[in-house]
Kinemage of the C-alpha trace (Angstrom):
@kinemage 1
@onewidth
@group {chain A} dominant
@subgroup {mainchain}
@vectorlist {calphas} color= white
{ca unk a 1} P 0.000 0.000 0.000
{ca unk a 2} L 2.822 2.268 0.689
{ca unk a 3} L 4.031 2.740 -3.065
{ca unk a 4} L 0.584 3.478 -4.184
{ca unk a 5} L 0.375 5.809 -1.478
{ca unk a 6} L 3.685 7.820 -1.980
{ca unk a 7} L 4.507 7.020 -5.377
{ca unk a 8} L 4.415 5.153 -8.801
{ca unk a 9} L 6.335 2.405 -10.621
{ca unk a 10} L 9.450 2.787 -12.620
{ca unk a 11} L 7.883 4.750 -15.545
{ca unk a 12} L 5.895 7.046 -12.921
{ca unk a 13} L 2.413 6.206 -14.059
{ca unk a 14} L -0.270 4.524 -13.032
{ca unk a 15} L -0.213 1.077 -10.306
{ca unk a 16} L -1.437 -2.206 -10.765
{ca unk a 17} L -2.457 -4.292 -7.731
{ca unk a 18} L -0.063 -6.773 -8.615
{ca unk a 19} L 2.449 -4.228 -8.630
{ca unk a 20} L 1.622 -2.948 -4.843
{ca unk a 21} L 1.323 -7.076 -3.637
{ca unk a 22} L 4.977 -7.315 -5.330
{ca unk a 23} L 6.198 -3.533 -3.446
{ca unk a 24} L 4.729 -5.200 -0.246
{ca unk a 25} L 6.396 -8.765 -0.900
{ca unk a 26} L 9.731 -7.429 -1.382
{ca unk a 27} L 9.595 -4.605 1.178
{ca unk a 28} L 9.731 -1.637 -1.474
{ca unk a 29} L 10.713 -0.737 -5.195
{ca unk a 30} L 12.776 1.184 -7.342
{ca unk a 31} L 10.805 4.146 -8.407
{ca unk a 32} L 12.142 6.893 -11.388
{ca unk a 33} L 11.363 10.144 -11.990
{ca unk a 34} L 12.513 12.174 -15.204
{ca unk a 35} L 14.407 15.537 -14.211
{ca unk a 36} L 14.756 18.001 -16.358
{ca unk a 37} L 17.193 20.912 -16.588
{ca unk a 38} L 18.235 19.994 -12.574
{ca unk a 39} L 14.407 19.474 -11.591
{ca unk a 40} L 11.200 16.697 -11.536
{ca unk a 41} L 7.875 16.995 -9.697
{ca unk a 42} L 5.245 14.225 -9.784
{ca unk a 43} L 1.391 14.248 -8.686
{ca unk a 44} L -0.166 11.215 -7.711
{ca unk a 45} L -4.285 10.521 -7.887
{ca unk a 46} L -6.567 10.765 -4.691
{ca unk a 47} L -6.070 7.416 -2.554
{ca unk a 48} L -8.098 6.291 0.054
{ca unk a 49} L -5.863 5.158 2.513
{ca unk a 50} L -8.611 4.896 6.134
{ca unk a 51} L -6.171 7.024 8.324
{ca unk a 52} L -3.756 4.335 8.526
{ca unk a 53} L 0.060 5.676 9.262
{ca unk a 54} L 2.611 4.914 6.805
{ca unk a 55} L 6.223 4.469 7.622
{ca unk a 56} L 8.993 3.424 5.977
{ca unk a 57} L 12.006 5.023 3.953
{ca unk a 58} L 13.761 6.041 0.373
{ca unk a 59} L 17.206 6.485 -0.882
{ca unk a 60} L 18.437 7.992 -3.611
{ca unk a 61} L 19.882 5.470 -6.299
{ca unk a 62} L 24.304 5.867 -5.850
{ca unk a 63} L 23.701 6.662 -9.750
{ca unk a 64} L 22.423 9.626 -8.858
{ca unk a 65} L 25.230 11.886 -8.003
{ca unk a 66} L 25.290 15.582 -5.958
{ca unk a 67} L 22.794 16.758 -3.628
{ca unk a 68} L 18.720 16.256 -3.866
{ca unk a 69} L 16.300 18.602 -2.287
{ca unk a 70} L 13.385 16.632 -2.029
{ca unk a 71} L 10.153 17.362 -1.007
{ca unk a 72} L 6.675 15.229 -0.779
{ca unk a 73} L 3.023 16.941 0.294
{ca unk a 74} L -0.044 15.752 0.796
{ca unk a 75} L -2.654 17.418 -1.468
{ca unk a 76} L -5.364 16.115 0.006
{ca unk a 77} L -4.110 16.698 4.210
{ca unk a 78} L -2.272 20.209 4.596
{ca unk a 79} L 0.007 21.020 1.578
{ca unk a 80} L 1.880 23.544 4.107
{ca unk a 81} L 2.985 20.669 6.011
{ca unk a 82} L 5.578 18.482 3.762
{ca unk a 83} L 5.877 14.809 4.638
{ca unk a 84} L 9.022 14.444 3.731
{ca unk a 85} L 11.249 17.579 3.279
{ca unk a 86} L 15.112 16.406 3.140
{ca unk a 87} L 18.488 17.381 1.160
{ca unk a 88} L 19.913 13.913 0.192
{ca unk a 89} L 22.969 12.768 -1.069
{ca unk a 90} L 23.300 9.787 -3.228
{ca unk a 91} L 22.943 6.539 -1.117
{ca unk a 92} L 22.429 8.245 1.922
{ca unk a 93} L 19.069 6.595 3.638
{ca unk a 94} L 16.190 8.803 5.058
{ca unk a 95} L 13.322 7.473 7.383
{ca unk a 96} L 9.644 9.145 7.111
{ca unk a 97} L 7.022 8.563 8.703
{ca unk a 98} L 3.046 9.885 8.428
{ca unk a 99} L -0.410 9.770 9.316
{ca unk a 100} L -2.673 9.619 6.980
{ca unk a 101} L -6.080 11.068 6.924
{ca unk a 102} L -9.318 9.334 4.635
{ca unk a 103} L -7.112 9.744 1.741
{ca unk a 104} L -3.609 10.903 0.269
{ca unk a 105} L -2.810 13.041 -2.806
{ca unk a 106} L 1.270 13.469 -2.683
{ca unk a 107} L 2.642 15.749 -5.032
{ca unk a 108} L 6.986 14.999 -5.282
{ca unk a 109} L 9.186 18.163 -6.253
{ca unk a 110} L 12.641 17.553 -6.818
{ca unk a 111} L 15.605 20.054 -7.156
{ca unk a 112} L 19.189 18.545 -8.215
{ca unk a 113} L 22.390 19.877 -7.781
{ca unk a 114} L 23.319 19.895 -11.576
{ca unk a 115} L 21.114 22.247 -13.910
{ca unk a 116} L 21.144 18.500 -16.123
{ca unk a 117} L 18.504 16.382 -17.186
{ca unk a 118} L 18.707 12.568 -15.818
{ca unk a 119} L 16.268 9.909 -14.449
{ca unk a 120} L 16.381 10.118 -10.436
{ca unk a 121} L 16.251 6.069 -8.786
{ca unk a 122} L 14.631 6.190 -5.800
{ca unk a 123} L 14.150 3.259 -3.241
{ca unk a 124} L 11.188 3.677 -1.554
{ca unk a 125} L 10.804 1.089 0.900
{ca unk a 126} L 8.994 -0.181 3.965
{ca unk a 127} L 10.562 -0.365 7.299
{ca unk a 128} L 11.323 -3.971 6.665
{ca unk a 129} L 12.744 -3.630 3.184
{ca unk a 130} L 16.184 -3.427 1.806
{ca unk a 131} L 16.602 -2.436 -1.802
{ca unk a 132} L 15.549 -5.239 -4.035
{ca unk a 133} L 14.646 -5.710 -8.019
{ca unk a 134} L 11.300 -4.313 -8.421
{ca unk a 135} L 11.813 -1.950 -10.866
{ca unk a 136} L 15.368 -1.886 -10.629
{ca unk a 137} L 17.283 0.762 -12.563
């Protein structure tokens, strides 16, 4: 449930169920998101997601070289509050945690380091998970 929640396969599109069984199975999943010119942004659709809290955690791919300022809101909770609001370097692992209200919109804006276009890996994972292949760049 988490990478339907937070995000979107490799090609950042729309989820299958058997894609969110296989994220839960293996504890997470490679996701990508196209920058261009140093930056990327992604919104996902309305989930309903019961108020349940999601944890869990996402690293950026070692591929991905220089600093990422990330930052993830909920559309449909308080888009003044970010969920997850980090600078990241390559490889370096960052926990999040959230409550969730009836349902979650999250919108992702990226900002590189390098005014370059590239495909940003992310591991987004559950507590649990180590990175795996799902979706593996």
């Amino acid at each position: 449930m988490l990478g339907l929640l937070l995000a979107t396969p490799a090609d950042a599109r729309s989820q299958t169920m058997d894609q969110v069984f296989r994220f839960m199975q293996e504890g997470g999943a490679w996701l990508s998101l196209d920058i261009v010119d140093g930056r990327g942004s992604f919104k996902g659709h309305r989930v309903p997601t019961l108020g349940m809290s999601l944890a869990g955690w996402f690293q950026v791919a070692d591929a991905n070289r220089g600093e990422w300022s990330i930052r993830v809101v909920d559309l449909a909770g308080d888009p003044e509050e970010p969920v997850i609001e980090v600078e990241a370097a390559s490889g370096q692992r960052i926990p999040f945690a959230y409550d969730a209200g009836a349902t979650v919109e999250m919108q992702v804006d990226v900002e590189w380091s390098e005014p370059a276009d590239t495909v940003l890996w992310i591991w987004l994972g559950t507590l649990a998970g180590e990175p795996g292949t799902v979706g593996r760049p």
